[in-house]
C-alpha positions in Angstrom: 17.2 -17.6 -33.7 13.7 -18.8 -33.8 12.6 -18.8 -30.4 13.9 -17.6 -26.9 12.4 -18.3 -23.1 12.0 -14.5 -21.6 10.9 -14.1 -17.5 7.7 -11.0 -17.4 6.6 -9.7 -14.0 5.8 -6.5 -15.5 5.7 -6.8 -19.2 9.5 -8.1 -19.5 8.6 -10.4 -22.3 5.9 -7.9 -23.9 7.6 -5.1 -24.2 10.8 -6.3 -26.3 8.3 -8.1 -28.2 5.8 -5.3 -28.9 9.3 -2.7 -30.1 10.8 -5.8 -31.9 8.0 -7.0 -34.0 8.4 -10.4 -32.3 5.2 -12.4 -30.8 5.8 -13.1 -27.0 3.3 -14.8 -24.7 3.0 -13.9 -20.7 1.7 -16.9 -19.2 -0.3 -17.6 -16.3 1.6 -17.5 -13.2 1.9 -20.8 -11.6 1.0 -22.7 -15.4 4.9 -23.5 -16.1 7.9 -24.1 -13.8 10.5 -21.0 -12.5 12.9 -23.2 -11.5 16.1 -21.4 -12.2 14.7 -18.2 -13.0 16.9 -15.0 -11.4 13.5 -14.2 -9.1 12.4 -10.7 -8.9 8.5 -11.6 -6.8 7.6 -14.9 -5.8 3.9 -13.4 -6.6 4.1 -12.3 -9.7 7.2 -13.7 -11.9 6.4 -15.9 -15.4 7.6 -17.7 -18.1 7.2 -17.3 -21.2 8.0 -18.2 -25.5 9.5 -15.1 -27.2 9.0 -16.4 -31.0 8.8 -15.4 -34.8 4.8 -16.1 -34.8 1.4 -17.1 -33.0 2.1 -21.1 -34.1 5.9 -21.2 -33.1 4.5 -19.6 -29.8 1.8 -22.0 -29.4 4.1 -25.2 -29.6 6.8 -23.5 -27.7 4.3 -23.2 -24.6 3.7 -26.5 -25.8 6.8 -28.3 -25.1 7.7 -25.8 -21.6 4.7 -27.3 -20.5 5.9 -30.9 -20.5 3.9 -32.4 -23.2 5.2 -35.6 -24.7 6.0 -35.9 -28.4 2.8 -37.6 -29.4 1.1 -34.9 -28.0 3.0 -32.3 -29.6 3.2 -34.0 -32.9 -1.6 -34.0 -32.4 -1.1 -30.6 -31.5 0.3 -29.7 -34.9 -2.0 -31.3 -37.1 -5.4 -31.3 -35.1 -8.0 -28.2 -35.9 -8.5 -26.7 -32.5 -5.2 -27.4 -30.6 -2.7 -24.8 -29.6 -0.2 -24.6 -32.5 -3.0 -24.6 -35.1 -5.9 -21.7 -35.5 -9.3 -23.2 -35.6 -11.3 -22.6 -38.6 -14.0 -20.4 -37.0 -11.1 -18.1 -36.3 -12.8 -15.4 -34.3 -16.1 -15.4 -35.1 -18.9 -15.1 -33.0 -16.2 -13.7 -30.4 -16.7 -11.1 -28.5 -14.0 -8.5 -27.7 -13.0 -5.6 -24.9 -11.1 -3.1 -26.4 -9.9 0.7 -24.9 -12.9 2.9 -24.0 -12.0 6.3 -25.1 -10.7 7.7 -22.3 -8.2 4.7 -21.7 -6.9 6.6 -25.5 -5.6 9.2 -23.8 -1.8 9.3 -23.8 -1.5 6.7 -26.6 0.6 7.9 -29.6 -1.2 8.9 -32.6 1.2 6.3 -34.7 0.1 3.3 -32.3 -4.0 4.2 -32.1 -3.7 4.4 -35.9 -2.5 0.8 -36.1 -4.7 -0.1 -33.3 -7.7 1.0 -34.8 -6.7 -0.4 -38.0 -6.7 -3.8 -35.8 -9.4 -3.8 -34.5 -11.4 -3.2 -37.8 -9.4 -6.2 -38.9 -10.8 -8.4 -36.0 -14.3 -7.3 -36.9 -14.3 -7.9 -40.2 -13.3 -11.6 -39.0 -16.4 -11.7 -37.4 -15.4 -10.6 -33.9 -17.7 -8.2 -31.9 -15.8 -5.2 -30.3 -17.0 -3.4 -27.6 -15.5 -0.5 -25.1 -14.6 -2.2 -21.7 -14.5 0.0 -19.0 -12.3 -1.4 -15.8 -13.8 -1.6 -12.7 -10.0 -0.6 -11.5 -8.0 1.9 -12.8 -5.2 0.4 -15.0 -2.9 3.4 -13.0 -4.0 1.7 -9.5 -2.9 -1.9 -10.5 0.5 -0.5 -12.2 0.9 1.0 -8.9 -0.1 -2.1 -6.8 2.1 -4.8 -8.8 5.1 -1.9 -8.1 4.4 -2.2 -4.6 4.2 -6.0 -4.5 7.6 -6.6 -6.6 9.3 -3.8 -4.7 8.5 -5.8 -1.6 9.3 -9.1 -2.9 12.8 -7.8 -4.5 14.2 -6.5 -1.8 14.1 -9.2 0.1 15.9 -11.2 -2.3 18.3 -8.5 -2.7 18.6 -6.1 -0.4 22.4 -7.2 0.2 23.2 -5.8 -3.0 21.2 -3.1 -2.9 22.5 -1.8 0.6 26.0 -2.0 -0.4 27.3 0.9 -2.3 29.9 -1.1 -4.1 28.1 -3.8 -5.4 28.1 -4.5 -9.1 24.5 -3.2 -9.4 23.2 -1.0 -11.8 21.6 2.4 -10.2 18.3 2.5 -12.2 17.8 -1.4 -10.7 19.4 0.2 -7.1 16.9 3.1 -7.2 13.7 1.0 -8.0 14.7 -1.7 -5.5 15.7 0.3 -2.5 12.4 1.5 -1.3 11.1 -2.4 -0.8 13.3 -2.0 2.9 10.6 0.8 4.0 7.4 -1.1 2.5 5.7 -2.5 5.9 4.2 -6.3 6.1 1.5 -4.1 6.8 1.2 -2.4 3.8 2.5 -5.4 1.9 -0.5 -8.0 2.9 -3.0 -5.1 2.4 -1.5 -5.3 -1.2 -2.1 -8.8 -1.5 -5.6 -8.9 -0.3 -6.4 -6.1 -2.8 -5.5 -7.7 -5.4 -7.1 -10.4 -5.0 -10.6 -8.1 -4.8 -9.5 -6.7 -8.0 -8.7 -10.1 -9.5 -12.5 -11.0 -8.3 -13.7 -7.8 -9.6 -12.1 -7.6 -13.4 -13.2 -11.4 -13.8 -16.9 -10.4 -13.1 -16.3 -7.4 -15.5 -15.1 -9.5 -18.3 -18.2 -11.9 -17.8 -19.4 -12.3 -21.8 -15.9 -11.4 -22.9 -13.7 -14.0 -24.8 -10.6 -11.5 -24.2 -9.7 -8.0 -24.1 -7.5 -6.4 -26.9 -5.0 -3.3 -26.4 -2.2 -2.1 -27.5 1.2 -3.4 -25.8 2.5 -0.3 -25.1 1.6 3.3 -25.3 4.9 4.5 -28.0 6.6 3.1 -30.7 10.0 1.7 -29.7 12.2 4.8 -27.9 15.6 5.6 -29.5 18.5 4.6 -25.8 19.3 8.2 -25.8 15.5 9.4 -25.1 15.1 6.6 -22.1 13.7 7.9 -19.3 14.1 5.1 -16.4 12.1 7.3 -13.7 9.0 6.5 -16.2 7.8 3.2 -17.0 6.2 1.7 -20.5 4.5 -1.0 -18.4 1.0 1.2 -18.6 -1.3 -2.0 -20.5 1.4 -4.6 -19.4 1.7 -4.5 -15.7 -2.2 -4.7 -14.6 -2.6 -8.2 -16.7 0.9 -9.5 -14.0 -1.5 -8.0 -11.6 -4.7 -9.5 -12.2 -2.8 -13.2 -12.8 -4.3 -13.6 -16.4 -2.3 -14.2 -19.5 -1.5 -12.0 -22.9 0.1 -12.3 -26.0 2.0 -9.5 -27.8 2.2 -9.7 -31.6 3.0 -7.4 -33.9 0.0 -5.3 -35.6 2.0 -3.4 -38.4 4.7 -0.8 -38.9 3.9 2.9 -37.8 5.0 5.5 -40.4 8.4 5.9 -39.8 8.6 2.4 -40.2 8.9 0.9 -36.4 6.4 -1.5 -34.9 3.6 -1.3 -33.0 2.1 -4.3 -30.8 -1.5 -5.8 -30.2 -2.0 -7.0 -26.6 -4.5 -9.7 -26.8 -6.0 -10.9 -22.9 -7.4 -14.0 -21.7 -8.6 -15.0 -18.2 -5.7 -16.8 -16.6 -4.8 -20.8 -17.4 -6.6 -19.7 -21.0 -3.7 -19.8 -23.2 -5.3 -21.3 -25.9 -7.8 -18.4 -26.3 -4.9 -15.5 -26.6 -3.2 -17.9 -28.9 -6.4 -18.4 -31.2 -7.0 -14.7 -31.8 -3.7 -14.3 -32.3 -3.0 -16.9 -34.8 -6.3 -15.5 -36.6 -5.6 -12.1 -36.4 -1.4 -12.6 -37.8 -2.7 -15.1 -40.3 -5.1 -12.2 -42.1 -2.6 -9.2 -41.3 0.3 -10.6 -43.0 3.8 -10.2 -42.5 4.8 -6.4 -41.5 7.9 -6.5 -42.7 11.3 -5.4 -41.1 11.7 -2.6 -39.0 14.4 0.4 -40.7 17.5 -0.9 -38.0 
Protein backbone atom coordinates (compact mmCIF):
# COMPACT_ATOMS: atom_id res chain seq x y z
CA UNK A 1 0.00 0.00 0.00
CA UNK A 2 1.34 3.34 -0.87
CA UNK A 3 0.03 5.55 1.64
CA UNK A 4 -2.10 5.34 4.91
CA UNK A 5 -3.89 8.35 7.21
CA UNK A 6 -2.36 7.70 10.93
CA UNK A 7 -3.87 9.97 14.17
CA UNK A 8 -0.29 11.29 16.51
CA UNK A 9 -0.95 12.88 19.82
CA UNK A 10 2.26 11.57 21.05
CA UNK A 11 4.23 10.42 18.20
CA UNK A 12 1.48 7.74 16.98
CA UNK A 13 2.37 8.43 13.35
CA UNK A 14 6.32 8.93 14.10
CA UNK A 15 7.08 6.16 15.77
CA UNK A 16 5.82 3.34 13.31
CA UNK A 17 7.32 5.39 10.79
CA UNK A 18 10.77 5.90 12.35
CA UNK A 19 10.89 1.51 13.21
CA UNK A 20 9.33 0.94 9.72
CA UNK A 21 11.54 2.93 7.46
CA UNK A 22 8.36 4.74 6.27
CA UNK A 23 8.13 8.76 6.05
CA UNK A 24 5.17 10.03 8.29
CA UNK A 25 4.29 13.69 8.72
CA UNK A 26 2.59 15.10 12.25
CA UNK A 27 0.78 17.97 11.28
CA UNK A 28 -0.14 21.06 12.89
CA UNK A 29 -3.02 20.64 15.15
CA UNK A 30 -5.97 22.38 13.92
CA UNK A 31 -4.33 22.53 9.94
CA UNK A 32 -6.60 19.44 8.75
CA UNK A 33 -10.06 18.17 9.89
CA UNK A 34 -10.52 15.12 12.94
CA UNK A 35 -13.77 14.52 12.04
CA UNK A 36 -14.18 10.83 12.65
CA UNK A 37 -11.06 10.35 14.41
CA UNK A 38 -11.47 7.75 17.71
CA UNK A 39 -10.32 11.08 20.03
CA UNK A 40 -7.80 10.57 22.63
CA UNK A 41 -7.29 14.93 23.60
CA UNK A 42 -9.30 17.51 22.03
CA UNK A 43 -5.83 19.51 22.61
CA UNK A 44 -3.52 17.76 21.20
CA UNK A 45 -4.80 14.92 18.58
CA UNK A 46 -3.60 15.20 14.52
CA UNK A 47 -3.68 13.89 11.32
CA UNK A 48 -1.40 12.93 9.33
CA UNK A 49 0.12 10.99 5.68
CA UNK A 50 2.05 7.82 6.55
CA UNK A 51 3.82 7.28 2.93
CA UNK A 52 6.76 5.56 0.96
CA UNK A 53 8.60 9.13 0.60
CA UNK A 54 8.96 12.98 1.29
CA UNK A 55 6.92 13.72 -2.33
CA UNK A 56 4.09 11.02 -1.78
CA UNK A 57 3.88 12.79 1.73
CA UNK A 58 3.79 16.12 0.42
CA UNK A 59 0.82 15.59 -2.01
CA UNK A 60 -0.93 13.41 0.42
CA UNK A 61 -1.07 16.50 2.92
CA UNK A 62 -2.02 17.94 -0.24
CA UNK A 63 -5.18 16.38 -1.06
CA UNK A 64 -6.35 16.00 3.16
CA UNK A 65 -6.12 19.49 2.95
CA UNK A 66 -8.86 20.07 0.45
CA UNK A 67 -6.97 21.30 -2.57
CA UNK A 68 -8.71 21.02 -5.87
CA UNK A 69 -7.21 19.06 -8.74
CA UNK A 70 -5.74 22.00 -10.53
CA UNK A 71 -3.98 22.83 -7.55
CA UNK A 72 -2.67 19.51 -7.03
CA UNK A 73 -1.77 18.80 -10.54
CA UNK A 74 0.62 22.89 -10.06
CA UNK A 75 1.74 21.43 -7.04
CA UNK A 76 3.45 18.64 -8.86
CA UNK A 77 5.16 20.25 -11.55
CA UNK A 78 5.95 23.83 -10.00
CA UNK A 79 9.66 24.37 -8.27
CA UNK A 80 8.82 25.40 -4.82
CA UNK A 81 5.46 23.78 -4.05
CA UNK A 82 4.89 21.00 -1.58
CA UNK A 83 5.23 17.72 -3.56
CA UNK A 84 8.35 18.99 -5.34
CA UNK A 85 11.96 19.99 -3.54
CA UNK A 86 13.11 23.33 -4.50
CA UNK A 87 16.37 23.55 -6.24
CA UNK A 88 18.24 25.46 -3.47
CA UNK A 89 17.50 22.36 -1.41
CA UNK A 90 18.80 23.37 2.01
CA UNK A 91 21.24 25.77 1.53
CA UNK A 92 21.77 28.76 3.34
CA UNK A 93 19.48 26.90 6.03
CA UNK A 94 20.16 26.94 9.21
CA UNK A 95 19.62 23.96 11.58
CA UNK A 96 19.06 23.02 15.51
CA UNK A 97 20.24 19.79 16.14
CA UNK A 98 20.84 17.79 19.86
CA UNK A 99 23.31 19.62 22.18
CA UNK A 100 25.38 16.98 23.71
CA UNK A 101 23.78 16.41 26.62
CA UNK A 102 20.33 15.94 24.93
CA UNK A 103 22.89 12.60 23.50
CA UNK A 104 22.64 11.08 26.41
CA UNK A 105 20.49 7.88 26.43
CA UNK A 106 20.49 7.67 22.61
CA UNK A 107 21.72 4.29 21.24
CA UNK A 108 25.05 4.18 19.83
CA UNK A 109 23.44 2.54 16.52
CA UNK A 110 21.00 5.60 16.11
CA UNK A 111 23.67 8.71 16.98
CA UNK A 112 25.91 6.85 14.42
CA UNK A 113 23.21 7.37 11.70
CA UNK A 114 22.35 10.60 13.13
CA UNK A 115 25.57 11.98 12.92
CA UNK A 116 26.09 10.60 9.62
CA UNK A 117 22.87 12.85 8.83
CA UNK A 118 23.62 15.62 9.82
CA UNK A 119 27.09 15.69 7.99
CA UNK A 120 24.84 14.87 5.02
CA UNK A 121 22.73 18.09 5.60
CA UNK A 122 25.85 20.14 5.84
CA UNK A 123 27.43 19.15 3.09
CA UNK A 124 24.03 20.33 1.34
CA UNK A 125 24.84 23.54 2.43
CA UNK A 126 22.84 23.66 5.68
CA UNK A 127 24.37 25.29 8.87
CA UNK A 128 24.01 23.01 12.08
CA UNK A 129 24.18 24.28 15.25
CA UNK A 130 23.49 22.79 19.08
CA UNK A 131 20.04 24.06 20.25
CA UNK A 132 19.61 24.11 23.70
CA UNK A 133 15.71 24.19 24.95
CA UNK A 134 14.67 26.61 27.05
CA UNK A 135 12.35 23.59 28.47
CA UNK A 136 13.38 20.38 29.24
CA UNK A 137 12.22 17.87 26.53
CA UNK A 138 11.39 15.48 30.02
CA UNK A 139 9.02 18.45 31.35
CA UNK A 140 6.92 18.70 28.05
CA UNK A 141 6.78 14.71 27.75
CA UNK A 142 5.49 15.02 31.15
CA UNK A 143 3.04 17.98 30.48
CA UNK A 144 1.44 16.54 27.17
CA UNK A 145 0.92 13.09 29.52
CA UNK A 146 -0.92 15.14 31.84
CA UNK A 147 -3.00 16.99 29.36
CA UNK A 148 -4.09 13.64 27.31
CA UNK A 149 -4.60 11.79 30.56
CA UNK A 150 -7.05 14.46 31.42
CA UNK A 151 -8.61 14.70 28.13
CA UNK A 152 -9.01 10.69 27.73
CA UNK A 153 -10.61 10.04 30.57
CA UNK A 154 -13.25 12.02 30.02
CA UNK A 155 -14.00 10.44 26.84
CA UNK A 156 -13.56 7.18 28.44
CA UNK A 157 -13.75 6.79 31.74
CA UNK A 158 -16.96 4.43 31.27
CA UNK A 159 -14.68 1.97 29.91
CA UNK A 160 -12.06 2.41 31.91
CA UNK A 161 -14.15 2.23 35.35
CA UNK A 162 -15.68 -1.01 34.35
CA UNK A 163 -13.61 -3.99 34.96
CA UNK A 164 -15.21 -6.01 32.28
CA UNK A 165 -14.99 -3.90 29.48
CA UNK A 166 -13.20 -4.93 26.35
CA UNK A 167 -10.18 -2.77 27.17
CA UNK A 168 -6.81 -3.47 27.04
CA UNK A 169 -4.86 -3.02 30.58
CA UNK A 170 -1.77 -1.16 29.38
CA UNK A 171 -4.56 1.47 27.69
CA UNK A 172 -6.72 0.87 31.29
CA UNK A 173 -3.48 1.63 33.36
CA UNK A 174 -2.42 4.83 31.45
CA UNK A 175 -6.00 6.12 31.34
CA UNK A 176 -7.14 5.60 34.80
CA UNK A 177 -5.29 8.33 36.65
CA UNK A 178 -7.13 11.24 34.27
CA UNK A 179 -10.25 10.66 37.11
CA UNK A 180 -7.75 12.11 39.97
CA UNK A 181 -6.17 15.00 37.63
CA UNK A 182 -7.95 18.21 39.13
CA UNK A 183 -9.38 21.20 36.65
CA UNK A 184 -6.98 22.69 38.76
CA UNK A 185 -4.05 21.12 37.77
CA UNK A 186 -5.42 20.57 34.35
CA UNK A 187 -5.72 24.54 33.34
CA UNK A 188 -2.42 25.12 35.11
CA UNK A 189 -1.25 22.64 32.27
CA UNK A 190 -2.79 24.48 29.65
CA UNK A 191 -1.51 27.82 30.57
CA UNK A 192 2.03 26.37 30.75
CA UNK A 193 2.14 25.22 27.78
CA UNK A 194 1.25 27.96 26.21
CA UNK A 195 4.43 29.84 28.05
CA UNK A 196 6.54 27.13 26.73
CA UNK A 197 4.94 27.37 23.24
CA UNK A 198 5.96 31.25 23.54
CA UNK A 199 9.24 30.45 24.91
CA UNK A 200 10.61 27.56 22.33
CA UNK A 201 9.37 29.86 19.41
CA UNK A 202 11.64 32.77 20.74
CA UNK A 203 14.39 30.13 21.07
CA UNK A 204 14.18 28.93 17.61
CA UNK A 205 14.29 32.69 16.37
CA UNK A 206 17.10 32.23 13.24
CA UNK A 207 16.23 28.62 13.02
CA UNK A 208 14.60 27.17 9.78
CA UNK A 209 13.92 23.85 11.80
CA UNK A 210 15.34 21.67 14.28
CA UNK A 211 16.62 18.10 13.39
CA UNK A 212 16.66 14.90 15.85
CA UNK A 213 16.37 11.65 15.79
CA UNK A 214 12.70 10.13 16.06
CA UNK A 215 13.32 7.99 18.67
CA UNK A 216 15.97 7.05 21.01
CA UNK A 217 16.36 2.82 19.90
CA UNK A 218 16.20 0.98 16.93
CA UNK A 219 12.82 -0.77 16.51
CA UNK A 220 12.31 -3.22 19.92
CA UNK A 221 11.67 -6.96 19.27
CA UNK A 222 7.33 -7.51 21.10
CA UNK A 223 8.88 -9.66 23.65
CA UNK A 224 11.34 -6.79 25.04
CA UNK A 225 8.30 -4.12 25.25
CA UNK A 226 8.13 -2.44 28.18
CA UNK A 227 4.61 -0.48 28.35
CA UNK A 228 5.42 1.34 31.81
CA UNK A 229 8.26 3.18 29.60
CA UNK A 230 7.48 5.29 26.76
CA UNK A 231 9.60 5.91 23.26
CA UNK A 232 7.82 9.21 22.92
CA UNK A 233 11.19 11.12 24.39
CA UNK A 234 11.84 13.57 20.87
CA UNK A 235 8.12 12.92 19.76
CA UNK A 236 5.83 14.01 22.49
CA UNK A 237 7.30 17.76 23.23
CA UNK A 238 6.76 18.77 19.28
CA UNK A 239 2.46 17.51 20.23
CA UNK A 240 3.32 19.74 22.97
CA UNK A 241 4.61 22.77 21.58
CA UNK A 242 1.81 22.56 18.54
CA UNK A 243 4.53 22.57 15.75
CA UNK A 244 4.87 19.98 13.05
CA UNK A 245 7.61 17.07 12.16
CA UNK A 246 8.33 14.76 9.66
CA UNK A 247 9.89 11.30 10.26
CA UNK A 248 11.88 9.70 7.39
CA UNK A 249 14.13 7.20 7.39
CA UNK A 250 18.02 8.13 7.77
CA UNK A 251 19.62 4.60 6.99
CA UNK A 252 19.86 1.07 8.38
CA UNK A 253 21.81 0.56 11.79
CA UNK A 254 24.12 -2.48 11.74
CA UNK A 255 22.02 -5.13 12.37
CA UNK A 256 20.21 -4.03 9.59
CA UNK A 257 16.85 -2.11 11.26
CA UNK A 258 16.08 1.53 10.71
CA UNK A 259 16.74 4.47 12.28
CA UNK A 260 14.59 7.75 11.80
CA UNK A 261 15.42 11.67 11.27
CA UNK A 262 12.94 13.90 13.00
CA UNK A 263 12.94 17.06 11.01
CA UNK A 264 10.81 20.36 13.06
CA UNK A 265 9.16 23.26 11.82
CA UNK A 266 7.20 26.02 13.58
CA UNK A 267 3.61 24.99 13.44
CA UNK A 268 1.29 25.63 10.00
CA UNK A 269 5.06 25.32 8.29
CA UNK A 270 4.59 22.13 6.57
CA UNK A 271 6.25 22.98 3.59
CA UNK A 272 9.54 23.64 5.49
CA UNK A 273 9.75 19.95 7.11
CA UNK A 274 8.76 18.70 3.83
CA UNK A 275 11.56 20.64 1.88
CA UNK A 276 14.39 19.33 4.05
CA UNK A 277 13.06 16.24 3.87
CA UNK A 278 12.65 15.87 0.23
CA UNK A 279 16.40 17.29 0.03
CA UNK A 280 17.84 15.23 2.57
CA UNK A 281 15.95 11.53 1.14
CA UNK A 282 16.74 12.73 -2.38
CA UNK A 283 20.77 12.68 -1.52
CA UNK A 284 20.65 9.72 1.01
CA UNK A 285 19.13 7.22 -1.25
CA UNK A 286 17.10 4.45 -0.69
CA UNK A 287 18.10 2.36 2.59
CA UNK A 288 16.91 -0.58 1.58
CA UNK A 289 14.67 -3.23 3.41
CA UNK A 290 14.83 -3.92 6.82
CA UNK A 291 15.99 -8.06 7.63
CA UNK A 292 11.87 -9.03 8.54
Amino acid sequence: MPCAVGSDTGGSIRTPSAWNGTVGLKTTEGTLPIDGLIPCSVSIDTVGPMTRSVADAAFMYDVMAGHEAGSLERHLTEDGFLALPRTDGVRGLRLGALQDEDRDGVENAILALYDAALERLRELGAEIVPFRPPVPWQQMVEGTGLIFTAEGYVHYAHLMEDPKAPVDEDVRRRLLPGRDISARDYIAALLTRQEHIAAFLDSMRGLAALVTPTLATVPIPLTEVDQTAYAARFTRPFNYLAMCALSLPMGLAGDGFPGGLQIVARGRNEAMALRIGAAFEQALGPIGHPPV
